[in-house]
C-alpha positions as CSV (number, residue, x, y, z in Angstrom):
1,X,-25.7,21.1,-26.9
2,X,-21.8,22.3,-26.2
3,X,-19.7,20.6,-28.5
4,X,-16.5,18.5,-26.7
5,X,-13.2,21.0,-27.9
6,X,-10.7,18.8,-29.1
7,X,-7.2,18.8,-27.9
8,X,-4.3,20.0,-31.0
9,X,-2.9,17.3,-32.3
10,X,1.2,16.8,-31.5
11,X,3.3,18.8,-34.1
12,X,6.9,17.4,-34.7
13,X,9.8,19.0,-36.6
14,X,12.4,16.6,-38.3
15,X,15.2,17.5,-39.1
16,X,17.5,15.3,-41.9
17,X,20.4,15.2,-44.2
18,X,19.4,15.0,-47.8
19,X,22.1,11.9,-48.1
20,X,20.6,10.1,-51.1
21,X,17.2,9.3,-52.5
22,X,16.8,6.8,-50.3
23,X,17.5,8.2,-47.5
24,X,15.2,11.3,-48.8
25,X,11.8,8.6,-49.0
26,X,12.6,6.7,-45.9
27,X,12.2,10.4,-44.2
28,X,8.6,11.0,-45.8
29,X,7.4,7.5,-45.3
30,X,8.4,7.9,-41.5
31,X,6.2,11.2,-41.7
32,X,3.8,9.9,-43.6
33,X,3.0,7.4,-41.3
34,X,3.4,9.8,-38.3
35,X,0.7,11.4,-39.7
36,X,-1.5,8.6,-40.2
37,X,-1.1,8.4,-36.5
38,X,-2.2,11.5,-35.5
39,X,1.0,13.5,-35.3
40,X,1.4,17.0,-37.3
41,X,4.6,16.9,-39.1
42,X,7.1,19.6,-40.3
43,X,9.1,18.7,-43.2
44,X,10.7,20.9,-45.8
45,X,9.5,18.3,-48.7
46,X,6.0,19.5,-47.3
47,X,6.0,22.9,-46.0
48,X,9.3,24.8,-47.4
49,X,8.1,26.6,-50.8
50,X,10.4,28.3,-53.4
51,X,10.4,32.1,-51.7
52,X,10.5,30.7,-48.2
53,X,13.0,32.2,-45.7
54,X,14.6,28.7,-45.2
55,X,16.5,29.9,-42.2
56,X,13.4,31.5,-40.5
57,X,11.8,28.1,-41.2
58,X,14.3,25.8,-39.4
59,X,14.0,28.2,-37.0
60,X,10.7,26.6,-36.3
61,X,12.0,24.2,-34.7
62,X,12.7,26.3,-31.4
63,X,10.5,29.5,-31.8
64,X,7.3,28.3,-32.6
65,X,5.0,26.9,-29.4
66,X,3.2,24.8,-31.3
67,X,5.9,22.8,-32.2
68,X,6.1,20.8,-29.6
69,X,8.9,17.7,-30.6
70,X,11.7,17.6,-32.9
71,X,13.0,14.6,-34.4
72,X,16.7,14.6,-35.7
73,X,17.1,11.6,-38.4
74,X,20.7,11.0,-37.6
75,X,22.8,8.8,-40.5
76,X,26.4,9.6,-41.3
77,X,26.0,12.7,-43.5
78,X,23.4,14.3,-41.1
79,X,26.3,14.2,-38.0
80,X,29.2,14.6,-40.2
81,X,27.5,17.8,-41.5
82,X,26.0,18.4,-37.7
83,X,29.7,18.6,-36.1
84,X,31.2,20.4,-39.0
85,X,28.1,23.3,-38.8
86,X,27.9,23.0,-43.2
87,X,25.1,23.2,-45.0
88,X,21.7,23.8,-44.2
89,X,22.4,20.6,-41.5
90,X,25.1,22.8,-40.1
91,X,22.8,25.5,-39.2
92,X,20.2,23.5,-37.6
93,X,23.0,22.3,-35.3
94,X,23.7,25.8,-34.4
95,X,19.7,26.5,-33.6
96,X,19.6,23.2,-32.0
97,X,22.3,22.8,-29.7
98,X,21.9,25.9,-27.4
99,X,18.8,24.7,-26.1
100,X,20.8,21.0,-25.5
101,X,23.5,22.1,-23.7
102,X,23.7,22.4,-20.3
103,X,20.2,20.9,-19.8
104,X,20.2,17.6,-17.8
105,X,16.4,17.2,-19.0
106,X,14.8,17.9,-21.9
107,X,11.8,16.6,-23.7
108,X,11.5,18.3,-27.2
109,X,14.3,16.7,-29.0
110,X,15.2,13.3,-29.8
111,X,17.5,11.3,-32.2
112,X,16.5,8.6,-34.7
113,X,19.6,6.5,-35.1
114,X,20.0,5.2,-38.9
115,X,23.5,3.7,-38.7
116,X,25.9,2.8,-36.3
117,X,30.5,3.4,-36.9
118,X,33.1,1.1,-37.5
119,X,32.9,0.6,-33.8
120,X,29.3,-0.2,-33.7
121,X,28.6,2.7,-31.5
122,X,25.1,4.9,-32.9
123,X,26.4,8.0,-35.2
124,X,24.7,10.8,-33.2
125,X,25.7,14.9,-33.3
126,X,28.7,15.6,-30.7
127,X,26.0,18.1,-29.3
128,X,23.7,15.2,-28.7
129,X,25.8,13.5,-26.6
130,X,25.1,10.7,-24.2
131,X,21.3,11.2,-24.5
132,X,18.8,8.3,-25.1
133,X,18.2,7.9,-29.1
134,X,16.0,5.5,-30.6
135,X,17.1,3.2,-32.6
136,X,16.2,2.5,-36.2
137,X,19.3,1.0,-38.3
138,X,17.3,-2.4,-39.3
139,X,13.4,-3.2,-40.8
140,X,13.3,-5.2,-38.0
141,X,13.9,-2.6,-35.4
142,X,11.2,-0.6,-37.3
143,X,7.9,-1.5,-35.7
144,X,9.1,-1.4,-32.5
145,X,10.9,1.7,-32.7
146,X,8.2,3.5,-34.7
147,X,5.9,2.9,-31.3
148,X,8.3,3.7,-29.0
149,X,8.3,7.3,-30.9
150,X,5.0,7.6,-31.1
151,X,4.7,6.6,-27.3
152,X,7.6,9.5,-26.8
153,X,5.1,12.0,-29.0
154,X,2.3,11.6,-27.1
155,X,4.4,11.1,-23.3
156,X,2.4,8.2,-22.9
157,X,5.2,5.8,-22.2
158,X,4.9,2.0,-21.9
159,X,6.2,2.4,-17.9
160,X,4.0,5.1,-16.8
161,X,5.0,6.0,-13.3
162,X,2.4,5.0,-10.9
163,X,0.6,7.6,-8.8
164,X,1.6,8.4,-5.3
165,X,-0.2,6.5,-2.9
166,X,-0.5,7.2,1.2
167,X,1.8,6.3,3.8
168,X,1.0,3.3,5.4
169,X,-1.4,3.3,8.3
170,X,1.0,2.4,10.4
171,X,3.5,5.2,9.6
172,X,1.1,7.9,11.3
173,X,2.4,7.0,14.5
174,X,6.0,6.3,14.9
175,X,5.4,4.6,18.1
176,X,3.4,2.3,16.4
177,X,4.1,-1.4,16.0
178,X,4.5,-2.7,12.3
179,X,4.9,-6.5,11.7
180,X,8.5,-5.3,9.7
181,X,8.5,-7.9,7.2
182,X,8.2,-6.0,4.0
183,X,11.0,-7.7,2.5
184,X,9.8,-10.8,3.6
185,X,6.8,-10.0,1.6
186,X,8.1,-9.1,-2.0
187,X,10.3,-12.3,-1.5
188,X,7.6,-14.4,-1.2
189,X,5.1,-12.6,-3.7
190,X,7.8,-13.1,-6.1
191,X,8.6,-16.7,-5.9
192,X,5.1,-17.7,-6.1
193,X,4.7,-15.5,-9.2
194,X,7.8,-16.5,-10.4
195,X,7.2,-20.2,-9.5
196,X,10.5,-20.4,-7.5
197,X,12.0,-23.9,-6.4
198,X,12.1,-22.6,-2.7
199,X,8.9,-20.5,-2.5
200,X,7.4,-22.7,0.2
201,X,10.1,-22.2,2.4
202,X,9.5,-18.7,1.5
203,X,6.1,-18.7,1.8
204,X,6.3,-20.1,5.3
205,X,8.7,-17.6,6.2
206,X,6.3,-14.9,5.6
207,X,3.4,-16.5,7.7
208,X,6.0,-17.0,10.6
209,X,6.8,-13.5,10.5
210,X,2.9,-12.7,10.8
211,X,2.5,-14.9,13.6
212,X,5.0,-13.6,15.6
213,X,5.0,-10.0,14.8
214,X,1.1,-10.2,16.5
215,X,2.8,-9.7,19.5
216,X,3.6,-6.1,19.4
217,X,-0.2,-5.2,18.7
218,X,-1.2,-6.7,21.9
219,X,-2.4,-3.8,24.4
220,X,-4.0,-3.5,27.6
221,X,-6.7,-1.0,29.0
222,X,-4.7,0.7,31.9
223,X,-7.7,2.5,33.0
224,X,-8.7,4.5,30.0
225,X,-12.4,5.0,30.1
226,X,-12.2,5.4,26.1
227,X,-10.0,2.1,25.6
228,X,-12.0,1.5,22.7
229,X,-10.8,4.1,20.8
230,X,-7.1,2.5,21.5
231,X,-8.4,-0.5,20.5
232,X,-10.0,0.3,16.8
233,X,-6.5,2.2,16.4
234,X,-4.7,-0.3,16.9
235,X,-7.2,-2.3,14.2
236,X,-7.0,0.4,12.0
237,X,-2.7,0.0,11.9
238,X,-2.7,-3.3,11.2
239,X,-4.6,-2.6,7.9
240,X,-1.4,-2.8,5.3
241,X,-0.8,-5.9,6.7
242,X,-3.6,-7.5,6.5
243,X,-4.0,-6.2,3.0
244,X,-0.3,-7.8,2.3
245,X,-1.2,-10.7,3.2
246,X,-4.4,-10.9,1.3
247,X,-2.1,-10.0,-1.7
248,X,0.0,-13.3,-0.9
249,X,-2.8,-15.2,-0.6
250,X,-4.4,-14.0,-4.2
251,X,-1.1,-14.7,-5.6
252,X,-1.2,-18.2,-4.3
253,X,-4.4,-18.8,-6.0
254,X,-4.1,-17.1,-9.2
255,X,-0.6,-18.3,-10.0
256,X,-0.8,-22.3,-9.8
257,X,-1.3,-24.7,-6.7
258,X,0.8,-24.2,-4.0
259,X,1.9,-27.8,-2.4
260,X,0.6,-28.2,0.9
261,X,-0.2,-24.6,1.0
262,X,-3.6,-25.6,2.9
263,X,-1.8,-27.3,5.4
264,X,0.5,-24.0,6.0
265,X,-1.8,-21.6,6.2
266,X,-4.0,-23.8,9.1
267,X,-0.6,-23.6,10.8
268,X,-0.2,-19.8,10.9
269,X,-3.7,-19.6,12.3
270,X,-3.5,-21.9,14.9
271,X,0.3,-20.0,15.7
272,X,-2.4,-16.9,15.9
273,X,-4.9,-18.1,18.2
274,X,-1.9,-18.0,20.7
275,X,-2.8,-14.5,21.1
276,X,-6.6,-14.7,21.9
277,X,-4.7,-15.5,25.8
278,X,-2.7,-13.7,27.8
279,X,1.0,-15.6,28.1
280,X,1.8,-17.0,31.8
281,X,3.6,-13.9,32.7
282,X,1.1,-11.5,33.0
283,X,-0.5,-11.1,36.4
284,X,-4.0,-9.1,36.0
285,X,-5.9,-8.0,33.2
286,X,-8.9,-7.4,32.0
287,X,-11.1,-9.5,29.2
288,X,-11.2,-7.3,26.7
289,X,-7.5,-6.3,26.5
290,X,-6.9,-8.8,23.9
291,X,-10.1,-7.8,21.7
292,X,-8.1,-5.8,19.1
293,X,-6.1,-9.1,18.4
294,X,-9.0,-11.3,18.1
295,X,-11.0,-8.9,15.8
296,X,-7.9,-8.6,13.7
297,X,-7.1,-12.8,13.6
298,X,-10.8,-13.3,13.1
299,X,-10.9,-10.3,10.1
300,X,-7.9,-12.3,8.8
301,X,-9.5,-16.0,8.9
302,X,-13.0,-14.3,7.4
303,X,-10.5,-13.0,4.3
304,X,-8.7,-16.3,3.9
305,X,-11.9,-18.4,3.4
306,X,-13.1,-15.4,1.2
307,X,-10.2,-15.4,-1.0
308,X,-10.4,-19.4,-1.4
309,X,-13.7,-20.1,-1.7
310,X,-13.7,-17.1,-4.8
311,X,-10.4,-18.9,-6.4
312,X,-12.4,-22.5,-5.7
313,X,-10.1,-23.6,-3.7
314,X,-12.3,-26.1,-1.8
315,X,-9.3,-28.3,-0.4
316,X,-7.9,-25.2,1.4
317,X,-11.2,-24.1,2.8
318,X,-12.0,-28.1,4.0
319,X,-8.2,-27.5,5.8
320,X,-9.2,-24.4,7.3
321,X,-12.8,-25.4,8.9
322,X,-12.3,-29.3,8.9
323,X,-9.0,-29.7,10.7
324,X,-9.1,-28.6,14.7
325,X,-6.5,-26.4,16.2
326,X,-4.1,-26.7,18.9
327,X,-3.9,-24.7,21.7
328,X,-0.8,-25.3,24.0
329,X,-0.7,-25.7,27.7
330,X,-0.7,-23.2,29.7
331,X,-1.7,-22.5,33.7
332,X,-5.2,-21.8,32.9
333,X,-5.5,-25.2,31.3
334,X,-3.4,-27.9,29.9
335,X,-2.9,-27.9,25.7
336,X,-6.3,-29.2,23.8
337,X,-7.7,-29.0,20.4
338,X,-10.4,-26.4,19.1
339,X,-12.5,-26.3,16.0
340,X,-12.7,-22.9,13.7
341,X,-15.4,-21.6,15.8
342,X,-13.0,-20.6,18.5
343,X,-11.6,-17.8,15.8
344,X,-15.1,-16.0,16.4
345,X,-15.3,-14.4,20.0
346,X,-17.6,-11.8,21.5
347,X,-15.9,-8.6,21.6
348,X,-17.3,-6.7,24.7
349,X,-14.9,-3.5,23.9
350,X,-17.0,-2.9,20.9
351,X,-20.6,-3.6,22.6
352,X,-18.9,-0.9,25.4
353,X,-17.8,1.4,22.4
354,X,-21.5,1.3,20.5
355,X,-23.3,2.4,24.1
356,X,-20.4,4.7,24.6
357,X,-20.3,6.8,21.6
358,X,-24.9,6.2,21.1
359,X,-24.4,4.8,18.3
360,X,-27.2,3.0,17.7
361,X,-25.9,0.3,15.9
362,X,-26.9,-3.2,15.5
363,X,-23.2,-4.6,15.5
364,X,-20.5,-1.8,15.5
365,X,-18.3,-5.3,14.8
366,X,-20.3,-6.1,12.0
367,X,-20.2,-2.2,10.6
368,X,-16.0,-2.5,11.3
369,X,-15.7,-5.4,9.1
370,X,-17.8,-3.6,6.1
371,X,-16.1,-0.3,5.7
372,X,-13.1,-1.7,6.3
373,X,-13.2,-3.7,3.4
374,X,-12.9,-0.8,0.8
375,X,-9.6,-1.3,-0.7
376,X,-8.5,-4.5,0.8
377,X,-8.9,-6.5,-2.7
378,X,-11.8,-8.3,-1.4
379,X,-15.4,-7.9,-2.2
380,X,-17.4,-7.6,0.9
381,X,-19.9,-9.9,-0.3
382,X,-17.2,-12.8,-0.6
383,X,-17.0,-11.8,2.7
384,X,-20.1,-12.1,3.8
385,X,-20.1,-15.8,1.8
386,X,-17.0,-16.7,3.9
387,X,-18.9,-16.4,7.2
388,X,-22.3,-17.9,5.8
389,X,-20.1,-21.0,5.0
390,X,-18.7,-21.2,8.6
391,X,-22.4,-20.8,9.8
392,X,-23.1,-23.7,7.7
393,X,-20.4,-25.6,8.7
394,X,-20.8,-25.2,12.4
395,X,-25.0,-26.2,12.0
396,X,-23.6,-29.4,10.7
397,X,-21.0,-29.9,13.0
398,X,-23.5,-29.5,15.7
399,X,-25.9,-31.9,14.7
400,X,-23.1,-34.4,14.4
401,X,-21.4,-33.5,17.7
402,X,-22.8,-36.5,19.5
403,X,-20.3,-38.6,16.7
404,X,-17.9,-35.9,17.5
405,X,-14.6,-36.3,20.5
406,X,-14.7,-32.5,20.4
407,X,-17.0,-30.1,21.5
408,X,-19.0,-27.9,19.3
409,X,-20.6,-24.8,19.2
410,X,-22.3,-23.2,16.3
411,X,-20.5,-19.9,14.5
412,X,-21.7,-16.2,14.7
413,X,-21.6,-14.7,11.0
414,X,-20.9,-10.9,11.8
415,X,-21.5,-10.0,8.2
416,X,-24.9,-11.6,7.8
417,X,-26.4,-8.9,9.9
418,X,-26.5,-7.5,6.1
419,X,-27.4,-10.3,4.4
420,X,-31.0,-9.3,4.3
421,X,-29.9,-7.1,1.7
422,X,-29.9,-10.5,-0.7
423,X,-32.3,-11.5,-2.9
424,X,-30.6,-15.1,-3.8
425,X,-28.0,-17.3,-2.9
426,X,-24.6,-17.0,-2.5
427,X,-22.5,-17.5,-5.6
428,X,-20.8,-21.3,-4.7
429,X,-24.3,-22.1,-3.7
430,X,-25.9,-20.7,-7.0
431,X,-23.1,-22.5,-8.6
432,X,-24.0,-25.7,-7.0
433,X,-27.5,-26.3,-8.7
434,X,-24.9,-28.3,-11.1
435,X,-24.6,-32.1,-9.6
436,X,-21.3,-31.7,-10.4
437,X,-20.3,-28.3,-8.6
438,X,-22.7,-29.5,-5.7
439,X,-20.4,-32.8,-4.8
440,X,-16.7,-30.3,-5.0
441,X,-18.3,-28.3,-1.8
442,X,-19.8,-31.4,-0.1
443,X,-16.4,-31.9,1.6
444,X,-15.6,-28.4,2.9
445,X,-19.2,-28.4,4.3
446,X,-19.1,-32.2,6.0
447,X,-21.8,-33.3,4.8
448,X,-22.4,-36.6,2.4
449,X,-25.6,-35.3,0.3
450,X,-28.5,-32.8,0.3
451,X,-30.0,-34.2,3.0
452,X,-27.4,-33.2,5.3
453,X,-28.2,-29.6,4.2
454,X,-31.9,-30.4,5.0
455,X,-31.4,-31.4,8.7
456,X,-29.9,-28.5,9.2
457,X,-33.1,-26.3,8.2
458,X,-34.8,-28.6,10.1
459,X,-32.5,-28.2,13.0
460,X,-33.2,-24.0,12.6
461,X,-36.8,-24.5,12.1
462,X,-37.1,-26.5,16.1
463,X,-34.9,-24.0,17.3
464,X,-32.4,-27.5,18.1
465,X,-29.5,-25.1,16.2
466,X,-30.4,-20.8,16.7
467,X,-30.8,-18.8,13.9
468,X,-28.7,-15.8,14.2
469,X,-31.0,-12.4,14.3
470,X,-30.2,-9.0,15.7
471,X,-34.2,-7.6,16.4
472,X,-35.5,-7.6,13.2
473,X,-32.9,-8.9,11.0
474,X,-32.5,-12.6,10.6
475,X,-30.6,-14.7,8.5
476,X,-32.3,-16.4,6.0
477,X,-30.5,-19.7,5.8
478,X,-32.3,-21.4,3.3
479,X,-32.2,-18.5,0.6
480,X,-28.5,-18.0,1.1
481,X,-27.9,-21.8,0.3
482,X,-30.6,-22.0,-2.3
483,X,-31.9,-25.0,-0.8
484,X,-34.5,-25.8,-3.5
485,X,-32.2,-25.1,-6.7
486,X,-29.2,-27.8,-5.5
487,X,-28.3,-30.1,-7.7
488,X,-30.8,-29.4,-10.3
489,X,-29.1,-29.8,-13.3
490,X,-25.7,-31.9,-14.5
């Protein structure tokens, strides 16, 4: 078996006056304790013996390799001796300060501040100059300061730049729309973090700015017999913006209630179902030129339920699938009101891609949603317990419709196509074999009790509501809701 090499521990120089006593066993408790940390220390009190070339030995400090930091313990003495080149001081100074000057950067040496002049400024070596020092002129300072060397030691600093990510997807084209509200963005992230007075306003802002930046992605097939490809482009750009707005919506959840944050957030998707229709200006085109738009609004409304019903945030998922939407007039119709469903359409473009291309896929819309997934900060299975809810929702809406002034249509979950890959229920649902649990969700999925959720597998089971299926794969409706196991226990 090959034994792991360890890496050389850190070797340090220090360099010091011999001022007083004191001064002399503050030094070698400062090493000491280095050394109980890990870090090799050279100190004369340690490693200069009578017969030692004491000049060859402070010449350590900049000839040996191994040395690898050097740690000048600067009190009054140690500069005053430092500028004046006296004394054994003195000719550390003169080994020391050609490798300082005229280097912006440099990482082996740093000063340990002991005392401050009658002007309060730090007593460092002229040589030193306006270099960061670290300070240690109190007891207090100590244990902060005696990490923030050791963090210098090792280069493992308590801001550690990040690594350089990618440019954004949009960014590879520079033709490309982008929804430019970055700023927007980090404003409204850091009021709701911050818990701002005006981060609503804020907030709202930001959702505005999605709405209406949806315009630019709209495109239209002029002909191209591989339009699709177009189309999952344009899908593919809109990425960092659907990720930012997954990150607002996290932060919403995670940092406190937002007031009538449900309420907003039905509003910017009923501003986005705008663009599920062409506007009155446009005089021929064909149905699938708005299919990137609706794949990307209905990828959106999937990750909104996702994020809330993972955060338990039952009231904004009740907003989102209880509350109908409003369509404005236009001169294919005059304005009415639609229920969530109407966020889930058929996209032919990506039935015409799958035959296109032989892929051989059951849903290429379905397979879309799932890879694109990686990296968003969503699970994919939250995902797929997002569109099993709307399922849900929709079966009991439909059984209710004939109580119901709007019209109804059951929900296609995408994402179930995969759900066959289960072996239990979802998590709310597993969660709700408590009584308790069981009557938070009763609300968000309209129904009064358990029997409700009954009906509905009655309703699957006479083929009155469909179950969906794509040819062997079927959704198991009762296993995903584990029917049996609700409200088991307290």
């Amino acid at each position: 078996m090959t034994k792991e090499v360890s890496k050389d521990p850190p070797k340090v120089f220090i360099s010091y006056s011999w001022s007083s006593d004191e001064h002399q066993q503050w030094v070698i408790k400062l090493a000491t304790e280095l050394r109980e940390s890990g870090v090799d220390c050279v100190l004369d009190k340690w490693d200069l013996r009578e017969g030692d070339d004491s000049h060859a030995f402070m010449e350590q400090m900049v000839n040996d390799s191994s040395i690898n930091r050097v740690i000048l313990i600067c009190d009054a003495q140690y500069v005053e001796k430092a500028n004046a080149r006296s004394g054994g001081v003195g000719a550390e100074a003169q080994i020391i300060s050609p490798s300082l000057y005229g280097k912006v950067k440099q990482k082996k040496f740093v000063a340990i501040v002991r005392e401050r002049n009658i002007e309060g400024k730090p007593v460092v070596p002229a040589y030193y100059g306006a270099r960061i020092h670290i300070e240690m002129t109190s007891e207090d300072e100590y244990a902060p300061s005696f990490e923030q060397l050791l963090r210098w030691i090792y280069d493992k600093p308590v801001h550690a730049k990040p690594s350089l990510g990618k440019p954004p997807l949009f960014l590879d084209n520079s033709d490309g729309p982008a929804l430019a509200n970055t700023v927007l963005h980090r404003r409204a992230i850091e009021a709701v973090r911050e818990q701002k007075p005006n981060v609503r306003g804020l907030v709202r802002e930001y959702f505005s700015s999605c709405v209406s930046g949806l315009e630019q992605f709209s495109i239209r097939d002029e002909g191209n017999p591989s339009f699709d490809e177009e189309v999952v482009k344009s899908i593919e750009s809109f990425t960092p913006h659907r990720n930012a707005l997954v990150e607002l919506l996290s932060s919403v959840m995670q940092f406190g209630q937002l007031e009538n944050f449900s309420e907003d957030i039905h509003k910017m998707f009923e501003g986005m179902l705008v663009y599920y229709d062409f506007p009155d200006s446009t005089q021929s085109y064909r149905d699938w030129d708005l299919d990137n738009n609706k794949f990307i609004v209905h990828e959106l409304f999937l990750y909104a339920l996702a994020i809330s019903l993972r955060a338990e945030r039952f009231d904004v998922v009740e907003s989102l699938i209880g509350k109908p939407y409003y369509l404005p007039e236009n001169r294919r119709g005059p304005g009415k009101l639609v229920s969530f469903v109407k966020f889930r359409e058929h996209l032919d473009v990506l039935e015409h891609r799958g035959k296109r291309l032989n892929l051989r896929r059951l849903s290429v819309h379905a397979d879309m949603l799932q890879d694109r997934c990686s990296g968003s900060g969503v699970e994919f299975r939250h995902l797929m317990q997002a569109d099993f809810v709307l399922f849900l929702r929709s079966c009991v809406d439909e059984l209710s419709s004939n109580n119901q002034k709007m019209f109804r249509q059951q929900w296609w979950p995408e994402t179930l196509l995969f759900s066959s890959r289960r072996a239990s229920a979802c998590e709310v649902f597993s969660r709700a074999e408590s009584r308790n649990y069981f009557d938070r969700i009763k609300p968000m999925l309209g129904i009064d009790d358990k029997e409700d959720l009954a009906a509905v597998l009655e309703g699957l089971k006479t083929e009155k509501l469909y179950t969906p299926s794509w040819q062997f794969e079927r959704v198991n409706t009762s296993l995903l809701m584990g029917f049996d196991n609700l409200e088991t226990r307290p």
